[in-house]
KEDRENDREN-145674 format. One record per residue: z, x, y of N, C-alpha, C in turn; residue in one letter. Coordinates in pm, whole numbers, padded with zeros to 5 digits, always signed. Each point is the difference from the previous one (the first is absolute). Layout:
N
ZXYZXYZXYA ...
END
This chain:
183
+13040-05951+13021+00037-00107+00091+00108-00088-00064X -00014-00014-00146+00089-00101-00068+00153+00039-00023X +00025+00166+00048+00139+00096-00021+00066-00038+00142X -00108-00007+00134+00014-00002+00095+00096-00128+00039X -00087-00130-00053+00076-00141-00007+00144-00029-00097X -00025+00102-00073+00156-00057-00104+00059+00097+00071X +00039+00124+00059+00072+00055+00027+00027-00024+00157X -00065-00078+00096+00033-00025+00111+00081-00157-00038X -00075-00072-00124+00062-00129+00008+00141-00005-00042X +00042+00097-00075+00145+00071-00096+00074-00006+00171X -00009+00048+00091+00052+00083+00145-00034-00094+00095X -00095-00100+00008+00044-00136+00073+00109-00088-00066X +00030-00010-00100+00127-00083-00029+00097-00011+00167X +00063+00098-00033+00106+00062+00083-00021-00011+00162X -00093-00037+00054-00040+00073+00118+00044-00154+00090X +00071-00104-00016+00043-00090+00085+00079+00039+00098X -00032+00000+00157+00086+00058+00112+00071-00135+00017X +00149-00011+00034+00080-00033+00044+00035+00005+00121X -00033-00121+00131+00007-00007+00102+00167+00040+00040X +00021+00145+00047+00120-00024+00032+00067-00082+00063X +00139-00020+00015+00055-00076+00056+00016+00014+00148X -00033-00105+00103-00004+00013+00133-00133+00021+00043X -00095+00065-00102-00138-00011+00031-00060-00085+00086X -00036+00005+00170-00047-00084+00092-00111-00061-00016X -00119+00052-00074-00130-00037+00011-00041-00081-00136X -00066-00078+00057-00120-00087-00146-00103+00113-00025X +00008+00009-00137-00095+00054-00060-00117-00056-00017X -00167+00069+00015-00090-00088-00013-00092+00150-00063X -00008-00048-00143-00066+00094-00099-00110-00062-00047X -00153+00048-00011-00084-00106+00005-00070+00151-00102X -00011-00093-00155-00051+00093-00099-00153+00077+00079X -00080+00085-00031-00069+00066+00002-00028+00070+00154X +00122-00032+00041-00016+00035+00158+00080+00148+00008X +00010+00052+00053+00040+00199+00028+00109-00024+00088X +00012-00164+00092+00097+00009+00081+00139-00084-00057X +00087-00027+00085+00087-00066-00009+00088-00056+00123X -00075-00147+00010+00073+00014+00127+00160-00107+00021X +00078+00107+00088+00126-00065+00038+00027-00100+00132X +00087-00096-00005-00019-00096+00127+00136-00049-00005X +00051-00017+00118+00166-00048+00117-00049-00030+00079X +00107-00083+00054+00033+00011+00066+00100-00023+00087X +00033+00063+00150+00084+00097+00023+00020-00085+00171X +00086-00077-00021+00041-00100+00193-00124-00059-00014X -00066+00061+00135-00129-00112-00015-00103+00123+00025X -00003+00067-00110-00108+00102-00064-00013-00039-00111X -00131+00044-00032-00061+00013-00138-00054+00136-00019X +00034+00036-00123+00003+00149-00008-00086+00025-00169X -00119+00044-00008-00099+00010-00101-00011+00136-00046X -00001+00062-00082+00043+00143-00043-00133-00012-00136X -00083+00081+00016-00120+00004-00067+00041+00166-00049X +00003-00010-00157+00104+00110-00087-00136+00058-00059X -00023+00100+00005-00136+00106-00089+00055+00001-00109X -00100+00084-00099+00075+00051-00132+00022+00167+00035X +00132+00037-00032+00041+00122+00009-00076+00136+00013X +00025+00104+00076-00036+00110-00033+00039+00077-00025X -00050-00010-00187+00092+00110-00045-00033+00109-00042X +00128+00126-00014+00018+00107+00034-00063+00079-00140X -00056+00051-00015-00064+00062-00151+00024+00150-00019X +00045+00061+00145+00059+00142-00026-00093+00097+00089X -00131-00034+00032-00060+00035+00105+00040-00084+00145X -00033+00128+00079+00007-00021+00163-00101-00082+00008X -00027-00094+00044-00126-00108+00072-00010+00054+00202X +00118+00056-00021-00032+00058+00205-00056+00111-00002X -00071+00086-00120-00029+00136+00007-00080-00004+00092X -00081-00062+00063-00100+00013+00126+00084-00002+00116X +00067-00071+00003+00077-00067+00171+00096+00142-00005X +00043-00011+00142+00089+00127+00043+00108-00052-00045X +00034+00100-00021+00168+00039-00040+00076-00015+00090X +00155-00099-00049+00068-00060+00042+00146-00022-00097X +00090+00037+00055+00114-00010-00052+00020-00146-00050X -00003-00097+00093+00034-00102-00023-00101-00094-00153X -00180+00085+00018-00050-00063-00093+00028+00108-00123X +00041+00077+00022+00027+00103-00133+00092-00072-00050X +00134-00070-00026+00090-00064-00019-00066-00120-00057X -00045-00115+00059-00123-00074-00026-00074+00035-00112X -00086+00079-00053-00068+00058-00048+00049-00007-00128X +00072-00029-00061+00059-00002-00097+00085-00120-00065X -00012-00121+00098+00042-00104+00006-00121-00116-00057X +00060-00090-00066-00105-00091+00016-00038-00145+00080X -00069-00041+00064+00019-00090+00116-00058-00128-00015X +00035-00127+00081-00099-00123+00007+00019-00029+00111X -00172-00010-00019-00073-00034+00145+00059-00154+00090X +00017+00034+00070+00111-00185+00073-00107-00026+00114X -00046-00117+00012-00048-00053+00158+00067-00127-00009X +00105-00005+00136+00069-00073+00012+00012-00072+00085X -00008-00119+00034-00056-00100+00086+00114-00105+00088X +00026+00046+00115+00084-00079+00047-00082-00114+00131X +00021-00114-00061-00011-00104+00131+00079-00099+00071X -00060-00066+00099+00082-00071+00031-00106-00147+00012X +00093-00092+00057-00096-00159-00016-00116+00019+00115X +00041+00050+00092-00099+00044+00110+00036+00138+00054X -00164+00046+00048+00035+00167+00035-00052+00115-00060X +00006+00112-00021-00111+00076-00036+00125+00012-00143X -00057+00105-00097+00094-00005-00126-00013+00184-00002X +00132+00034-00095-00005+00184-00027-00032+00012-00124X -00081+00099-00029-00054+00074-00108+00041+00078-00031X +00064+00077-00095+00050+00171-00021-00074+00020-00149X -00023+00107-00017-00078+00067-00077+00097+00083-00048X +00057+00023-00134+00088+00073-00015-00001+00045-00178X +00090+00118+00005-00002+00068-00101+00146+00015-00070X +00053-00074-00132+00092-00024-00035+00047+00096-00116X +00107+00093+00023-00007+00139-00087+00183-00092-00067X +00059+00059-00145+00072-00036+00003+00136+00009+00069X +00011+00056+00128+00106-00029+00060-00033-00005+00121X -00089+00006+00009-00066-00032+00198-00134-00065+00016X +00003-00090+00068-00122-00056+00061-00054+00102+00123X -00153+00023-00014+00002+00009+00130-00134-00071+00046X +00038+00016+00123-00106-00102+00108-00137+00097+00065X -00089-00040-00083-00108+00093+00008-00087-00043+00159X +00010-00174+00013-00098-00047+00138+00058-00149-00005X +00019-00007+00155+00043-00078+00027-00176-00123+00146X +00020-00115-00083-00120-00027+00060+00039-00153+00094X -00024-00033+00122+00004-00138+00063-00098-00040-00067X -00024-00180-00077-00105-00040+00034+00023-00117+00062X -00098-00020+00063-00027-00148+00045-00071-00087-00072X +00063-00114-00025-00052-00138-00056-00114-00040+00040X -00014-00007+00134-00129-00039+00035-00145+00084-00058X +00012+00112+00044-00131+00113-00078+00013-00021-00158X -00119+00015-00020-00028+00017-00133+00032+00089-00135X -00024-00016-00062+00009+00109-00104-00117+00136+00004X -00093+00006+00002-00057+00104+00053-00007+00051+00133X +00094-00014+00080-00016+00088+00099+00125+00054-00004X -00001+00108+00048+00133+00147-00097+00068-00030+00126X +00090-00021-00037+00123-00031+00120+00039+00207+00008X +00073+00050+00154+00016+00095+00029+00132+00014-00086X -00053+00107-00049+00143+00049-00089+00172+00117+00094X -00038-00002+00062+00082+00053+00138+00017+00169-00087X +00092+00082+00065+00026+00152-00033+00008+00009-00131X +00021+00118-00093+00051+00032-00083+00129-00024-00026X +00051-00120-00109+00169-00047-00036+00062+00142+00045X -00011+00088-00061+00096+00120-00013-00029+00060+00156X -00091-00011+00128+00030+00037+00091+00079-00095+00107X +00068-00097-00057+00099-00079+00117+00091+00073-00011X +00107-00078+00087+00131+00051+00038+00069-00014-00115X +00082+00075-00023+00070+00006-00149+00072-00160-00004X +00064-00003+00133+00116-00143-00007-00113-00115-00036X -00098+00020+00073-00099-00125-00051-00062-00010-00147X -00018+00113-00062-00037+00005-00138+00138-00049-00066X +00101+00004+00016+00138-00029-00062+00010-00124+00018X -00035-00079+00115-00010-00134+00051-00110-00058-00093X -00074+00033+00015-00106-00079-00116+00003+00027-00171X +00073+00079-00047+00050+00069-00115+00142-00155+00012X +00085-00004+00029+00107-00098+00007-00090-00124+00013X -00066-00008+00088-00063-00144+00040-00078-00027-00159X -00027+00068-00088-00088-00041-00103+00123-00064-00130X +00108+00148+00033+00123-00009-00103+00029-00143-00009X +00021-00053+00108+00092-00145+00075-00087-00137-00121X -00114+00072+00020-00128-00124-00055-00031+00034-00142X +00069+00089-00073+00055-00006-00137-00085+00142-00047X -00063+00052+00074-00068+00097-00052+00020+00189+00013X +00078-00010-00129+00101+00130-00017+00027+00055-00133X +00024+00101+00005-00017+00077-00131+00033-00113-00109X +00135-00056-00021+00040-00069-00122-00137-00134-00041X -00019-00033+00115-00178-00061-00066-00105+00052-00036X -00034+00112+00072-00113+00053-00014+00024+00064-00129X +00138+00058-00037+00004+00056-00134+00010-00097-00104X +00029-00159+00027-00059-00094-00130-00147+00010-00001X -00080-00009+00093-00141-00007+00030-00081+00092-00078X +00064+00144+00047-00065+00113-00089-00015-00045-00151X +00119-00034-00071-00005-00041-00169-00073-00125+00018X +00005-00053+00076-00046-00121-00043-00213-00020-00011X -00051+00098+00113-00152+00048-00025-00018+00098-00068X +00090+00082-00090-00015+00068-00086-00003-00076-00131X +00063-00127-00022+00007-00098-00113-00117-00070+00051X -00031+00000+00130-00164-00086+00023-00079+00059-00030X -00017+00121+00022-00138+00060-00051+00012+00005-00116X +00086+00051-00104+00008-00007-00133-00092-00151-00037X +00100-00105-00025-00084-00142+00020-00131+00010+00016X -00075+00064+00116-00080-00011+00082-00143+00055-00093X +00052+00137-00048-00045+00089-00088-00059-00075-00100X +00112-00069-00108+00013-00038-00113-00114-00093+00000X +00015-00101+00097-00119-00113+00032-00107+00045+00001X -00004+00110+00065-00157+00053+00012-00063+00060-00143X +00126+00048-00091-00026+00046-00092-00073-00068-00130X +00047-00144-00002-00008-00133-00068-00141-00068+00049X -00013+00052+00105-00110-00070+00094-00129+00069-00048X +00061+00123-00049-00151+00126+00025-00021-00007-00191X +00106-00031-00051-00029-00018-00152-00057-00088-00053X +00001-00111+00091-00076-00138-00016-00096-00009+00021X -00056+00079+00093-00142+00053+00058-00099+00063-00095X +00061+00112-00082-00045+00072-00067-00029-00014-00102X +00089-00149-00035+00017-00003-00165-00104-00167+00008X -00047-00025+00099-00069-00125+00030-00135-00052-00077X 
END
């Protein structure tokens, strides 16, 4: 455990992300948390982007069950972060997208209405399958997200940047579990 801490602590030095420049969103990194969440906003939207930690690619297929698919074969080899992205307004129902951020394409896995008024446990209708609309409308909501800052050149700071979180994330736990042990 004690090789584990000097040699991850040697490799956190380095690991400070640099908000690129033009970067739209406040960062809100909250130690021991898995998420990271981002916040704009955008006219008179507010736009909340709740960032996973990555899924990454280790050299095995993770779709070996699901059918085969060109588009996830390509995929498949990529590594991704999970996006739920939150658009509202001051009054009115707000959009949800559920999405999967590969390094050069987002895509829009579900797109959800909710309403303000209903609650949090009751599952708002998630409408068709994203990928069975009309292509122009998937392109429309693909742009409509771009517009609100969320596009490859972020999502690819994002990727390094929960890859330097979990590291962190790791390390803490590592310090945490040595303190435990050695108590």
């Amino acid at each position: 455990m004690d090789e584990s801490l000097v040699s991850l602590n040697g490799c956190n030095d380095q690991q400070v992300e640099e908000v690129p420049e033009g970067f739209p969103f406040e960062i809100q990194d909250h130690p021991g948390l898995q998420t990271v969440t981002l916040k704009r906003t955008y006219q008179d939207e507010v736009i909340v982007v709740e960032v996973h930690m990555p899924d990454l690619v280790t050299g095995q297929n993770a779709n070996d069950n699901d059918e085969d698919d060109e588009e996830d074969d390509s995929k498949a080899n990529q590594s991704c972060i999970p996006l739920v992205v939150s658009v509202s307004k001051k009054t009115g129902p707000s959009l949800e997208f559920s999405c999967s951020a590969y390094p050069d394409e987002i895509s829009i896995d579900s797109l959800v209405v909710k309403n303000p008024e209903h609650s949090d446990d009751q599952i708002a209708y998630e409408g068709p399958d994203f990928h069975d609309l009309d292509e122009n409308l998937q392109k429309a909501f693909h742009r409509y997200l771009e517009i609100r800052g969320i596009k490859p050149s972020t999502t690819n700071f994002l990727h390094e940047y929960m890859i330097n979180k979990d590291s962190r994330e790791y390390l803490t736990w590592l310090t945490k579990l040595k303190s435990f042990v050695e108590a």
